[in-house]
C-alpha positions as a printed NumPy array, in Angstrom:
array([[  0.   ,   0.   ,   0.   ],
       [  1.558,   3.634,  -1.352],
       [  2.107,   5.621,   2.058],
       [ -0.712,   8.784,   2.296],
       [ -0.037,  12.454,   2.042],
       [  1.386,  13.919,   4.824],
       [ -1.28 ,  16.804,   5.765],
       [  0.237,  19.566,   8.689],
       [  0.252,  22.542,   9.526],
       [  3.794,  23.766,  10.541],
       [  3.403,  26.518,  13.361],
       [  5.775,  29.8  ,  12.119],
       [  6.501,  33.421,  14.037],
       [  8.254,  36.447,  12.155],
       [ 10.735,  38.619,  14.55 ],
       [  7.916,  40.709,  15.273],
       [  5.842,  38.242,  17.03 ],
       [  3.055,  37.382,  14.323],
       [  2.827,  33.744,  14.536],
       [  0.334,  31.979,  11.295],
       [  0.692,  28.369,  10.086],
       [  2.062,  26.768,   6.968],
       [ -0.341,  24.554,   5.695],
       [  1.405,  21.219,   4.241],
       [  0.285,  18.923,   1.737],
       [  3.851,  16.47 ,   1.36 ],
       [  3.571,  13.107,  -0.561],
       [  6.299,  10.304,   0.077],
       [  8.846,  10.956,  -2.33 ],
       [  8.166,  14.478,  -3.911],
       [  9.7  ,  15.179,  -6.83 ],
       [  9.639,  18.984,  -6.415],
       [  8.16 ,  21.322,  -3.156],
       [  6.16 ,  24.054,  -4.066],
       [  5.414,  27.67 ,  -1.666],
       [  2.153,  28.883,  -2.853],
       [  1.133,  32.513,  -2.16 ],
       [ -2.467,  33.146,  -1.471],
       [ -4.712,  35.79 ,  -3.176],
       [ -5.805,  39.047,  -1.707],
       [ -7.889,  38.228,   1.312],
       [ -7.979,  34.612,   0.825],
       [ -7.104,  32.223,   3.598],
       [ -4.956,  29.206,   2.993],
       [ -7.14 ,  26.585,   4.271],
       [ -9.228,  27.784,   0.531],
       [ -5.876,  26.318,  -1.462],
       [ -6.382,  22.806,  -0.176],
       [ -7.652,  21.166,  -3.24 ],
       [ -4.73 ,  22.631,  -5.349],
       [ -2.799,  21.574,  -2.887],
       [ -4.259,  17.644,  -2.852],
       [ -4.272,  17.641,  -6.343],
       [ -0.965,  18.447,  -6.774],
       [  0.333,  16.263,  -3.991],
       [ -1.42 ,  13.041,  -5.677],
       [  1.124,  14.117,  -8.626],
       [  4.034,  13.904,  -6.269],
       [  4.67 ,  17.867,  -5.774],
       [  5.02 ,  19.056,  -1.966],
       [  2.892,  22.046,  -1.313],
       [  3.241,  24.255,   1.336],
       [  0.481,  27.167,   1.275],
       [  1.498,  30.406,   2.62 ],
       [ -1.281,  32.732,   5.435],
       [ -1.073,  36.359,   4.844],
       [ -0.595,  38.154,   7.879],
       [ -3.943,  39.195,   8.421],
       [ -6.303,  36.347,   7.061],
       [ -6.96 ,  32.959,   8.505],
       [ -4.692,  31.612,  11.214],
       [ -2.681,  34.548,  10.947],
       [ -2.72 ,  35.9  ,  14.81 ],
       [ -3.069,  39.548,  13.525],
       [ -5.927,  40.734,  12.045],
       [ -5.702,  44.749,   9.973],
       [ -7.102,  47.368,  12.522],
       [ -6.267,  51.216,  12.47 ],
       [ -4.068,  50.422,  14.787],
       [ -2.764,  47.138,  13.384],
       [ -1.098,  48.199,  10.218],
       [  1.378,  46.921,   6.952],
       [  2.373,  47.068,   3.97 ],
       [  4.444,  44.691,   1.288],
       [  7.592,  45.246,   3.383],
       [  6.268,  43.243,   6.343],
       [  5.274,  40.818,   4.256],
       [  8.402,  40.496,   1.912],
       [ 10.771,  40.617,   4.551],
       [  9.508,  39.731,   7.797],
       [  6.99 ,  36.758,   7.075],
       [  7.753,  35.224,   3.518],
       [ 11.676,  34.395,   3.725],
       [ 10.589,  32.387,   7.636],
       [  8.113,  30.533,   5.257],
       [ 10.496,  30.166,   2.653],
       [ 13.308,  28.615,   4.665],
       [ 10.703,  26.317,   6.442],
       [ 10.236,  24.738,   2.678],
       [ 13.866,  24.448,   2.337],
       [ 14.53 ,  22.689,   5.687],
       [ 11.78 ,  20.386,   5.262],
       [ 12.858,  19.139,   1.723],
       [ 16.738,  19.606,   1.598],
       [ 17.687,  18.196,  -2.293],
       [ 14.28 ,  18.789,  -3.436],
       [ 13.664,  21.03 ,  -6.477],
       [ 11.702,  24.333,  -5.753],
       [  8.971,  26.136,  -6.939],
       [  7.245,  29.48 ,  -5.651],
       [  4.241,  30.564,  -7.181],
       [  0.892,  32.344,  -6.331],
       [ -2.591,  33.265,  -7.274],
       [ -3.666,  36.944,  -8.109],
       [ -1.509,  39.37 ,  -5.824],
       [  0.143,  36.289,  -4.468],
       [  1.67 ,  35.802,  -8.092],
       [  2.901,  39.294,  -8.164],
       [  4.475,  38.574,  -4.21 ],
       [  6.108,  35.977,  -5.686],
       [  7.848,  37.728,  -8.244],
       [  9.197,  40.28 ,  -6.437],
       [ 10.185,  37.953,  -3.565],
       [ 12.501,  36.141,  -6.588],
       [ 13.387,  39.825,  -6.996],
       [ 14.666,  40.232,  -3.446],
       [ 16.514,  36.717,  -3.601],
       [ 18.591,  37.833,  -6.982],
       [ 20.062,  40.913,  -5.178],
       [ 20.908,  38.784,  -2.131],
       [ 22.536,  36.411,  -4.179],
       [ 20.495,  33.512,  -2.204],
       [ 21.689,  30.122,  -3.548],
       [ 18.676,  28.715,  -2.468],
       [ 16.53 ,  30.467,  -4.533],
       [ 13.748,  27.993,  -6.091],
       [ 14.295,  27.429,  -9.824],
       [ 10.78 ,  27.731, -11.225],
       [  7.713,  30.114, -10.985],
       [  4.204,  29.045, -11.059],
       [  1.453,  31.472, -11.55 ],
       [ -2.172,  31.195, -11.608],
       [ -4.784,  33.84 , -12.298],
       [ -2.039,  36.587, -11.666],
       [ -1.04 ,  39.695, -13.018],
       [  0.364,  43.025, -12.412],
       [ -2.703,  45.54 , -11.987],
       [ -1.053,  48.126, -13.772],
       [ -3.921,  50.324, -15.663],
       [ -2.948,  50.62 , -19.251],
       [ -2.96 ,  46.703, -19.236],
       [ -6.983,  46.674, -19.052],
       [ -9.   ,  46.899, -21.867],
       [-11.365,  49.876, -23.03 ],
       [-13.451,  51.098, -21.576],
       [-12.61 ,  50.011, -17.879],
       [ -9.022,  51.447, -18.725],
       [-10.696,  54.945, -18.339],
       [-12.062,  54.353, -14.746],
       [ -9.15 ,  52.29 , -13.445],
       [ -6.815,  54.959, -12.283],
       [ -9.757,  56.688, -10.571],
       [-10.02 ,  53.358,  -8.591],
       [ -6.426,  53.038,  -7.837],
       [ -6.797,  56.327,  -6.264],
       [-10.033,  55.73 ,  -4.693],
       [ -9.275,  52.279,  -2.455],
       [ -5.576,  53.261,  -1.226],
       [ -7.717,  56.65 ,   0.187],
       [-10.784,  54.758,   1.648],
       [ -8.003,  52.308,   3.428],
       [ -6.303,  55.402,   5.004],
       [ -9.666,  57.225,   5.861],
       [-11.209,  54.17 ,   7.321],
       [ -8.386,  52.9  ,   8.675],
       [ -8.296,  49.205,   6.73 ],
       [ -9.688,  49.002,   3.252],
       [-13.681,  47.097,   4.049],
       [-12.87 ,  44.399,   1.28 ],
       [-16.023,  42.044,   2.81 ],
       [-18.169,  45.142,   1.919],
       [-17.091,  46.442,  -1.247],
       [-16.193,  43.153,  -3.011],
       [-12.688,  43.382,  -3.49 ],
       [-10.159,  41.198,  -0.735],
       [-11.132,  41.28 ,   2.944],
       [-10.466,  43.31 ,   5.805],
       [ -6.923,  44.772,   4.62 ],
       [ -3.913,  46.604,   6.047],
       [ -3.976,  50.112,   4.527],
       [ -0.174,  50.478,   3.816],
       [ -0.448,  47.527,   2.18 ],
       [ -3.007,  48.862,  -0.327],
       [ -1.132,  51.852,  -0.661],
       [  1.878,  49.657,  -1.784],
       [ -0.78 ,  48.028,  -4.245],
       [ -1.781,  51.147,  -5.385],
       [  1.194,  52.43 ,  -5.951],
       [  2.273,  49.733,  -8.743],
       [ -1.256,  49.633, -10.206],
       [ -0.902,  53.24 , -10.774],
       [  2.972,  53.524, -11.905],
       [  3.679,  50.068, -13.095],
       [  6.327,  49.71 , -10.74 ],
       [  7.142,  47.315,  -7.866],
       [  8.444,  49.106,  -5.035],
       [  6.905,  49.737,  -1.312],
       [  8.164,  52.153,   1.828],
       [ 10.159,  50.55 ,   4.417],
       [ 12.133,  48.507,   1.011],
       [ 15.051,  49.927,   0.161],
       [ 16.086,  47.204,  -2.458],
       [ 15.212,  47.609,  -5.854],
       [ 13.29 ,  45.039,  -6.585],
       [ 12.57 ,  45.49 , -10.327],
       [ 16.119,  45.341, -10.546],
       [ 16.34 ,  42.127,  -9.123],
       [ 13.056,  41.111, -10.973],
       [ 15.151,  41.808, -14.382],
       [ 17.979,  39.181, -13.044],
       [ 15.855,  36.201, -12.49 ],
       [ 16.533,  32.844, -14.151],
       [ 13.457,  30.83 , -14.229],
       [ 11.192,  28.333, -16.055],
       [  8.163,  30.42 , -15.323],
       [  4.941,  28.568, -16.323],
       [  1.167,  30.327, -16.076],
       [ -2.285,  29.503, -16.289],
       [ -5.018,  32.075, -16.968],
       [ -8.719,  31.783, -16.922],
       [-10.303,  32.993, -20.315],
       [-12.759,  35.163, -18.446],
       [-10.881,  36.479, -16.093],
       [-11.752,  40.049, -16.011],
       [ -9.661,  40.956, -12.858],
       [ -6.717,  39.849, -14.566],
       [ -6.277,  40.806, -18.563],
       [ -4.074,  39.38 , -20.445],
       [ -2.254,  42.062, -21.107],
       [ -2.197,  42.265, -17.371],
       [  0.039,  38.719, -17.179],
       [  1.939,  39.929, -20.033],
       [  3.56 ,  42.591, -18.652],
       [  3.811,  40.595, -14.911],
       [  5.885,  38.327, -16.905],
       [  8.089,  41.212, -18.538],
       [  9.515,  41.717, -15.906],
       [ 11.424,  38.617, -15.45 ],
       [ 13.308,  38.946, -18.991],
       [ 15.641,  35.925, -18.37 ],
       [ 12.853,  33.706, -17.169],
       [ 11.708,  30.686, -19.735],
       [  8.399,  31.273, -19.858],
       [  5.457,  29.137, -20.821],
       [  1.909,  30.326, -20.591],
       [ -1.616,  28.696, -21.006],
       [ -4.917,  29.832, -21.1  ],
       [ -8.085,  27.195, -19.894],
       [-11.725,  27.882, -20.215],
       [-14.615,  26.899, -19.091],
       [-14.62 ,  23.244, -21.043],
       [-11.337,  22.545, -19.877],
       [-11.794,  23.439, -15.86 ],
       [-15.159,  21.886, -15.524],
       [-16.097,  25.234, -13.585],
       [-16.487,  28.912, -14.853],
       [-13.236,  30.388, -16.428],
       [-13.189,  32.796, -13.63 ],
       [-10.601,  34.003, -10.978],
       [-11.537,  31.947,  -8.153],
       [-14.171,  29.054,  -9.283],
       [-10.785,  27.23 , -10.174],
       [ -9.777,  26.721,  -6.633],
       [-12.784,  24.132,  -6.008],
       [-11.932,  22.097,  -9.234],
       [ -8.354,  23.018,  -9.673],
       [ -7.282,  19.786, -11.779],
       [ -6.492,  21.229, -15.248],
       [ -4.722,  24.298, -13.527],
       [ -2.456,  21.829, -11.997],
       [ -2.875,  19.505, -15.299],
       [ -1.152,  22.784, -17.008],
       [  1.394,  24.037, -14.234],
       [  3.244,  19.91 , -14.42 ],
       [  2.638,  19.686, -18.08 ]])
């Protein structure tokens, strides 16, 4: 009888004192690990089918929790605040040399949905200035793109920077942006929807409190990048993925589009997550 999928969740703390847990989805034997970076507001515990599925193919998954969301021990708050540099520096590399102590000699992969793509990106970024020789050697994206406004179509294009303007400035007056209320993320940390505002706006990736220049890094990245996108996936244009992926010019890039035949679910951001079988089918292929 095979042996079953290991299925834990590894208690982490940054320096600062937020504790949250890695959930684990490890098969006997993987052939590669993978650190996958939640959407915008969405708790881990939502990634578990990706995760199965892709442990039933041998892959090691280890889902990231965004300070803030699910059994993160902080929760956004005017006075509980952040932005990307808490989560770049402080939480992500603890989660990323977890991966690497659990699997020593196993191939790795980071990779992300929606804003969790883009994290993932510039956390490569961060890794190519440092020099880290354990950086992982592939990218996996899924339903993720950089926001920046000229990337959406007509006519949204038009209102877009309006938008851009408008969330960053209801975060700060409200003191957390009300995701649950207005549809977009959850209950999240004003800086860091300033920091998301700031590249949606400019293009760039860059954040207060960073002082490394992460598109720098971004353009020194050697990769094989691979990305699925959902053919009506309005949040995230193609364009959108395009120019995520421009910004690793060194990375070997391979990108796939599935809709709503292939999935079994509508070709949307987030109905993928429940039957997430051709998104995985795609990221081993």
């Amino acid at each position: 009888m095979a042996e079953p999928v290991l299925h834990e969740q590894r208690a982490l703390a940054a320096a600062d004192g937020h504790t949250w847990s890695l959930l684990c989805a490890i098969p006997p034997n993987p052939s590669a690990s993978l650190l996958w970076l939640p959407a915008l507001g969405v708790a881990a515990r939502h990634y578990q089918p990706f995760a199965d599925a892709l442990a039933a193919r041998g892959v090691a998954v280890f889902v990231h929790e965004w300070r803030g969301n699910g059994g993160s021990s902080l929760r956004a708050s005017r006075d509980r605040d952040w932005g990307y540099r808490e989560l770049l520096l402080d939480d992500l590399p603890v989660s990323d040399a977890d991966v690497a102590a659990a699997l020593p000699g196993v191939r790795r992969i980071v990779g992300g949905h929606s804003l969790g793509g883009q994290m993932a990106c510039m956390r490569l970024g961060l890794a190519a200035l440092q020099r880290d020789p354990a950086i992982p050697t592939a990218l996996w994206l899924a339903a993720s793109g950089a926001p920046y406004w000229p990337t959406w179509p007509m006519p949204q294009r038009l209102a877009m920077p309006l938008i851009y303007r408008f969330l960053p400035w209801l975060a700060q007056v409200n003191g957390t942006l009300p995701g649950r209320r207005i549809g977009f993320g959850g209950t999240e940390a004003r800086s860091l929807i300033r920091d998301w505002g700031r590249t949606a706006l400019s293009g760039a990736y860059a954040a207060r409190g960073i002082e490394a220049d992460m598109q720098a890094g971004m353009t020194q990245v050697r990769v094989d990048a691979r990305a699925v996108r959902m053919t009506d996936d309005w949040l995230v244009p193609r364009a959108s993925q395009d120019f995520l992926l421009g910004k690793l010019p060194l990375a070997q890039v391979e990108t796939t589009e599935l809709g709503a035949r292939e999935l079994g679910v509508r070709a949307d951001h987030f109905a993928w997550m429940k039957r997430p079988d051709a998104v995985v089918a795609a990221l081993l292929r």
